[in-house]
Steps between C-alpha positions, in 0.01 A plus 500: 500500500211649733372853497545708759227759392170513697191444409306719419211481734732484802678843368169651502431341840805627625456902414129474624672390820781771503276776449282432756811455684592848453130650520445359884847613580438853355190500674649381844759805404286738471287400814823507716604809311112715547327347799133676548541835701303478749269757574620846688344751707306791306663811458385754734230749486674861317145679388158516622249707343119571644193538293133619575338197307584217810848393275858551595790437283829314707806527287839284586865520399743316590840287387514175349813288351497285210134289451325560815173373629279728734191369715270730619190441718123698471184446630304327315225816472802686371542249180260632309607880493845384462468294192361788305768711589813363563801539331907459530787645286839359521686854505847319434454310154388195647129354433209413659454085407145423708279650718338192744216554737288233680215419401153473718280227398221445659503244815229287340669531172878403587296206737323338213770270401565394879315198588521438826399769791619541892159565667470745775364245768591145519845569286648157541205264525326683153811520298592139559138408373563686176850357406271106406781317344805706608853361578561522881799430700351558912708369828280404774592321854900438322384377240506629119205371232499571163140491253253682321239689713156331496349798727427605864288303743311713842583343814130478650388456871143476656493713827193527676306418172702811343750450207815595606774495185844449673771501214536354137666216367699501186449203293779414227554234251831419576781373285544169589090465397342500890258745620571708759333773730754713700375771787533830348610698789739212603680558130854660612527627137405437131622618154368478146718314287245669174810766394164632313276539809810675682517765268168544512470507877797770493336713247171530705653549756705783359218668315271511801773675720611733210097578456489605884792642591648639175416869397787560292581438164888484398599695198847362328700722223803370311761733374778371234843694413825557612685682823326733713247770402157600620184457476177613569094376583206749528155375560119659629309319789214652712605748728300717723509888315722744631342826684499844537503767751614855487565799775444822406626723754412926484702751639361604827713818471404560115166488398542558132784259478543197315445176710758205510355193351636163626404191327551146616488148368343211698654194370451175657760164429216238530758229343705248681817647441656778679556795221890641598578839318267437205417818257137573549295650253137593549231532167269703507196486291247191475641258213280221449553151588332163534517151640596192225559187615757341298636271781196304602441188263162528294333153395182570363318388248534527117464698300801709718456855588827706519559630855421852397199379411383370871583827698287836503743745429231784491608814661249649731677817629300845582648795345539822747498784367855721372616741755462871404759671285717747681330877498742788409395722747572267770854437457743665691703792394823428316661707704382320789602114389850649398548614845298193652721243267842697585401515887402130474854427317675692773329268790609183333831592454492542895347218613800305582632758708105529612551175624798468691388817696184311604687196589759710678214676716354192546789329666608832659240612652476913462546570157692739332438824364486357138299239617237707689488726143405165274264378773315857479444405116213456389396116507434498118895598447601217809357205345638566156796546606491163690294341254698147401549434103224578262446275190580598149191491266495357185273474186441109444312460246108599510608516898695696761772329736631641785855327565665535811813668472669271832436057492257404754506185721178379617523158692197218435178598664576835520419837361653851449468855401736603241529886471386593147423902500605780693406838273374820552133526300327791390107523601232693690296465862140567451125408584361187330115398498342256316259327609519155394846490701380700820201771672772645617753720329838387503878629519673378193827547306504448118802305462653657213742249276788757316826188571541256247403257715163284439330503922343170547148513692555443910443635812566849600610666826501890563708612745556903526843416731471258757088504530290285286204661337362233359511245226368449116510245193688550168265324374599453103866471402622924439706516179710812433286804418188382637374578902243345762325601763538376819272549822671446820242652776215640515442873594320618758490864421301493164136390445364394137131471511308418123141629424357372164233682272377433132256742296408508141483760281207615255525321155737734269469305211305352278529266163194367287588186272246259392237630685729394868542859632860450704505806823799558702556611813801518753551349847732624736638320739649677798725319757571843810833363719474748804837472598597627891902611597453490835862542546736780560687481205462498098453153347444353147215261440530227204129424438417200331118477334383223307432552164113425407420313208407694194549826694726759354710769755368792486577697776827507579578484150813326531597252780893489621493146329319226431559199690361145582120598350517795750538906427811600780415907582773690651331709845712763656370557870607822728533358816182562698337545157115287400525450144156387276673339188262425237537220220243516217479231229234493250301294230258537219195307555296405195091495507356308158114632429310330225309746335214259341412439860490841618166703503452847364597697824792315543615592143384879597709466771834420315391759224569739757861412641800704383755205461275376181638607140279724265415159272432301794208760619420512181432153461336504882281790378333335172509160774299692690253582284466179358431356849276792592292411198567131566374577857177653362419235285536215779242757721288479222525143501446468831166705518340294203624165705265640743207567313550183347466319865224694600300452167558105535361511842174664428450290183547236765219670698270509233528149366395386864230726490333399218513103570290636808242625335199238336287811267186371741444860564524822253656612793783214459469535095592925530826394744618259265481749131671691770791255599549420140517861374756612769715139438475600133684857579741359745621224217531818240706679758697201589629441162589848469735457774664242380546668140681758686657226733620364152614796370635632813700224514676520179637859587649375797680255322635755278587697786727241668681414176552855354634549897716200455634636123600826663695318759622263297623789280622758721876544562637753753795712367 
């Protein structure tokens, strides 16, 4: 009876087989089931917001369903920003799988492993010659020959003894084991029948026109989860900084009113996408930033230096200097910004109505009575009332936004100006000079900061109703509380002419220690502005002085403020009025006298000067005497140094005598007893001087050093 059980290598066969079975059709399932998405258009631009550092942040939101694939496409400058700052959330539940970017080799780099080239001249001829040994399929004349390529072969002609090359030949080893040589330009068409060399030849190909012609870089995100839900991309890439320019516009009926300050953004969509009701939002404040390359491949050599590492990230940014804090007594009333922030509410709520009267009288031609009454307002209340919406600002961080309260479209290549203030400010019209900035003095308003709103530096334009007076800088960025000045022409009526002068005082002081007597004295120096009001009515000058170095004020003795290394003086003028304001600052100046040096009348001298303390003339007094005797002595000395050189000359004298003289004579023997007796005297005398040289000598010693004890010694109370 036979078995019907298998064996047991066939039953293990047999579930190997059945298994794999089922794992290619599950996979086949689950292909047919989950094909790749393929890749979808990027949601659209919702959020852009402006910085002052050359960065702007783009933020998208949009829908996706189930696992989605996005491409989007950058510049290939714009990589390197955008890897070190992009991000996506999945705001449904779903995830973010992969983030894929292209990469940029180098040309050289992704050509290394190509071996064959298309030169620029001579294409066909010169690649031919470099595929030696290649499988070739060519028709020529209606014929087809198959070989290996052996190389290329000129077609040369002598013309008038000149070379003339007139074509190649290809020459093949064909198939069927004959040479051949076909024309080249005769060739109706060849292929490579090397599947390697192909791909090759398409991949050059490929690389050099993506090398040329390619300037952006495709950027592919893949979403997974389930039914529809949003989701959202934000990025920074280089962006030209957003600007600022203001109007502040005076009351031409209302002197002491407060202006209207407009402020405006200059934003500019230098992107290749139009930017359709987007929320703008514009930083100000200088955050820093720097350029990392993270997209560019690095091959360099070991050891490997991170990319950190091979950028100079220094900052190298000069600091200006804060603007002023607000002064109490230049703020406005509170009175008067009740009534200015009530009659500034009151316009708003009119402008609509505002505005239909104007385009009514517009299209109407006389206007009404109403109308006629709003355009007699003054322009200040007009263009707040027409002003279009203001931005909302915010605290972000270290920074201030301003975020425009309406979305803003702003097609590719173009550039707008979003409306971003429109506020009544507190301040004051006055005279500026300083002379750094101009000869001349200057009308200025000090921009005065009381909103909550941080006022980026810009342009400013005055306008007392429709006629422009000038314009000015903001040049630092205003928080609240703080104020500027801010020049906007230069006034004709008012001259400010310096004169300079510097004396020193006698020495008032006086301190001995260690024999270094240390007098002081003051110098003043005087800076006389002879200011001129030529006009006929009352003005206030701001007058700016530089502050000298180690100089202390003295005269005013208190400045309005401080600012910018300068003293800023407040100058009320009558009109008509010539006012000589004087600015004093002074210093002590030090004198050092070393006493040991000094001689006795310099000593009596200082003896005598009040600013001296009763033990420092004291000590000068018993100085004094010390050098007086001291100054005796060295007389003494000096005589006997005298004597002494006139003694040695006549012994001189003598000595030459006498070797004159032979004693032939009595005559010749009396001169020489003579010469012998007076040399004798003159050597006795001579050595008396110089006993009291000696001894002379001695004192003075003792002199100096009981000098030297007592200065040594001495300490002034």
């Amino acid at each position: 009876m036979q078995s019907n059980r298998i064996p047991h290598w066939q039953a293990v066969l047999l579930i190997f087989v059945l298994l794999a079975t089922c794992s290619l059709c599950a996979a086949l399932a689950a292909g047919e089931a989950a094909p790749a998405p393929a890749p979808a258009e990027p949601p659209p631009v919702r959020k852009v917001v402006l910085y002052k550092h050359g960065m702007g942040y783009v933020e998208r939101e949009g829908k996706i369903k189930d696992n989605a694939t996005l491409a989007l496409a950058f510049r290939a400058e714009q990589m390197k920003d955008l890897l070190t700052s992009f991000y996506a959330v999945d705001l449904g539940g779903g995830k973010i799988s992969s983030v894929q970017y292209e990469t940029r080799d180098p040309l050289s780099k992704q050509l290394q492993d190509i071996l064959i080239t298309v030169p620029e001249n001579a294409a066909l001829s010169q690649f031919l010659a470099q595929l030696k040994g290649a499988r070739l399929t060519a028709k020529a004349a209606g014929e087809t020959v198959s070989g290996r390529i052996l190389g290329t072969e000129p077609l040369i002609e002598v013309v008038n003894n000149q070379v003339i090359n007139k074509g190649f030949r290809l020459v093949l080893l064909t198939d069927a084991g004959p040479i051949r040589s076909l024309d080249l330009f005769a060739i109706a068409e060849f292929s490579l029948t090397d599947e390697a060399l192909q791909r090759d030849l398409r991949r050059l190909l490929d690389i050099s026109l993506d090398s040329k012609y390619t300037n952006r870089k495709k950027l592919t995100l893949s979403a997974t989860g389930q039914g529809e839900r949003a989701l959202r991309i934000g990025y920074l890439i280089e962006m030209p900084i957003w600007k600022c320019s203001y109007r502040i516009i005076f009351d031409e009926k209302k002197k002491d009113a407060g202006p209207l300050l407009q402020g405006w953004a200059l934003a500019e969509n230098t992107t290749e996408e139009d930017w359709k009701d987007v929320a703008m939002s514009f930083v100000a404040g200088n955050p820093l930033s720097y350029v990392m390359d993270l997209y560019s491949p690095y091959y360099i050599r070991r050891p490997w230096v991170p990319i950190p590492g091979l950028q100079d990230l220094a900052v190298d940014w000069s600091a200006a200097p804060p603007p002023d804090v607000a002064e109490a007594q230049l703020a406005a009333p509170a009175e008067r910004k009740r009534a200015a922030g009530a009659k500034l509410d009151e316009v708003l709520r009119r402008s609509a109505n505002v505005a239909q009267v104007m385009d009514k009288a517009g299209a109407a031609g006389p206007a009404p009575a109403e109308a006629q009454a709003q355009a007699g307002k003054p322009m200040g209340e007009l263009l707040a009332a027409t002003f279009g919406a203001t931005a909302q600002g915010v605290k972000v961080g270290e920074l201030f936004s301003y975020e425009a309260q309406e979305r803003v479209s702003i097609p590719r290549g173009q550039a707008a100006m979003v409306p971003i203030l429109s506020k009544q400010i507190n301040g004051r019209r006055l005279l500026y000079y300083k002379a750094s900035f101009s000869p001349k003095a200057t009308n200025a308003f000090v921009v005065r900061n009381e909103t909550d709103l941080t006022l980026e530096a810009g342009a400013i334009t005055f306008f007392e109703g429709s006629t422009s007076l000038g314009e000015g800088i903001l040049g630092h960025t205003l928080p609240p509380g703080s104020q500027e000045v801010v020049p906007y022409a230069v006034d004709a009526s008012v001259d400010v002419n310096p004169q300079r002068a510097s004396r020193r005082e006698p020495f008032f002081k006086g301190r001995l220690v260690d024999g270094i007597l240390t007098l002081t004295c003051t110098e003043t120096l005087t800076n006389t502005w002879k200011i001129v009001n030529r006009g006929k009515e009352p003005a206030t000058l701001w007058l700016n002085q530089p502050k000298s170095m180690e100089y202390r004020l003295s005269k005013p003795e208190k400045p309005l403020k401080e600012v910018d290394n300068h003293y800023r003086f407040e100058v009320p003028m009558k009109a008509g009025e010539t006012v000589d304001f004087a600015v004093e600052e002074k210093r002590e100046v030090y004198e050092a006298v070393q006493l040991a040096n000094c001689a006795e009348e310099q000593i009596r001298f200082y003896l005598a000067q009040p600013y001296l303390t009763a033990g420092a003339k004291t000590f000068l007094k018993d100085m004094g005497d010390l050098m007086a005797q001291k100054a005796g002595l060295q007389r003494e000395i000096n005589e006997w140094n005298q004597q002494t050189q006139r003694l040695s000359a006549e012994q001189d004298r003598l000595r030459k005598n006498l070797e004159t003289l032979r004693m032939a004579t009595p005559r010749e023997q009396e001169l020489r007893a003579k010469s012998v007796e007076a040399l004798t005297t003159n050597e006795t005398q001579l050595t008396t001087l110089r006993n009291k040289l000696d001894d002379a000598g001695t004192k003075l010693r003792q002199f100096e050093e009981a000098l030297a004890k007592k200065i040594r010694e001495y300490k002034d109370e």
